[in-house]
N, C-alpha and C positions, 0 to 999 in steps of 0.2 A: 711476478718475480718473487715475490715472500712468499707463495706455495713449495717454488724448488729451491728456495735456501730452508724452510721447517722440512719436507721434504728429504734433502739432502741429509741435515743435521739429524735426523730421526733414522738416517740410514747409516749413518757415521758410527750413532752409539748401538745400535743394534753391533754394526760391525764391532764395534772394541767390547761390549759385552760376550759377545762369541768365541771372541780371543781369548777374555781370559778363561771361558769354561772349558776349550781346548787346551791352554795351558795346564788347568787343572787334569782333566784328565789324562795329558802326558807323563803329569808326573807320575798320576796311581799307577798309571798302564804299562807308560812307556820305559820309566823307570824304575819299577819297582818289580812289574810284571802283576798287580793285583787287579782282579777283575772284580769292578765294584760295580754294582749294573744301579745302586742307591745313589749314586754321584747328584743326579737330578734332583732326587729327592729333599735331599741336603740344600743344596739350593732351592728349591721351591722351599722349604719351610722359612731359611733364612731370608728369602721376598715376601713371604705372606706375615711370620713376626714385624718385621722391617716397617710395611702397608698397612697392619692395623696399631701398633703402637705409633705411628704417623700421623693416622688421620683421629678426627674427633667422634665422638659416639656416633652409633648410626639415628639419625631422626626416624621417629614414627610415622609410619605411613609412607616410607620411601618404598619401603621393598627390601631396603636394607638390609642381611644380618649378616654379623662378624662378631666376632669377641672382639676384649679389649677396648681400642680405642682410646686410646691414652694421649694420644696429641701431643708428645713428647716433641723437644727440639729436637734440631738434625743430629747430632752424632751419637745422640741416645740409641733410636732404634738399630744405627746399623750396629752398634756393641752388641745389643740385645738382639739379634740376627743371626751377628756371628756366634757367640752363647748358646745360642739355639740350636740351633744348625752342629756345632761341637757338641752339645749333650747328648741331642739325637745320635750321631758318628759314633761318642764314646759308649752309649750303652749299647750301640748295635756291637762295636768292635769289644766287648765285654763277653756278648755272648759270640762271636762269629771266630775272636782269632784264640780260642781259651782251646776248641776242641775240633776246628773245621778247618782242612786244607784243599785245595785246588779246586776241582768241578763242584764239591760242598758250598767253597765259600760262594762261587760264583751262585748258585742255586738259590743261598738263604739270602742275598743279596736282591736277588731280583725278586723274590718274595717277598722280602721287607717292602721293597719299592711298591707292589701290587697292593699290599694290605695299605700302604701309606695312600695310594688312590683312589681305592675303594672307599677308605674311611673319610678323605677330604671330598668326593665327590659326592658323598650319600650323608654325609651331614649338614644340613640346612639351617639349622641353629646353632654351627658354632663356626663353620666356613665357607658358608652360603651355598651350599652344594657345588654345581658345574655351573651355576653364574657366576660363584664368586665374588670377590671385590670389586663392583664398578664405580 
């Protein structure tokens, strides 16, 4: 019985986090009309800030690597997430809405996202490459 109530509950917050990245992207999209293909992006940084200011250093000989590791109490990281996540946004929208409109922005957008992948996948020492944080 405790496997389909963790179960269930694990299916619950899957679903309301879903919601609100839908919500998010109705507003850019659906109300605004901007094609932001970084939406993602933004959020994976402000989960992976969030996940290593959370947890404590990585121990030696785990396999472990991450930056940081601050072991901050709870409402630390998500401020420092959301900070995160906004300065990424604000220096992309610095350079994206200064001189780029329509197929442009959608363009530099989805390249930003691609360099953001590359660089979090292919760094091993500072975001644990495609293992990442386990």
């Amino acid at each position: 019985m405790s496997v389909v109530i963790t179960f269930g509950s694990s299916v619950i917050m899957y679903v309301i986090v879903y919601m609100i990245l839908t919500l998010g992207l109705n507003l850019q999209y659906g109300f605004t009309g901007i094609v932001n293909f970084t939406y993602y992006t933004f959020v994976a940084v402000g989960a992976y800030i969030a996940g290593v200011t959370a947890l404590g250093r990585p121990q030696p000989g785990t396999g472990e690597l991450y930056i940081l590791g601050a072991n901050l109490p709870f409402p630390i990281p998500i401020l420092l997430a959301g900070l995160a996540a906004g300065a990424l946004g604000g220096a992309l929208a610095l350079v994206v809405f200064r001189r780029l409109r329509s197929d442009y922005l959608a363009i530099v957008t989805l390249a930003a996202g691609t360099v953001a992948l590359d660089v979090a996948t292919n760094s091993n020492s500072i975001f644990g490459g495609s293992n990442g944080i386990f």
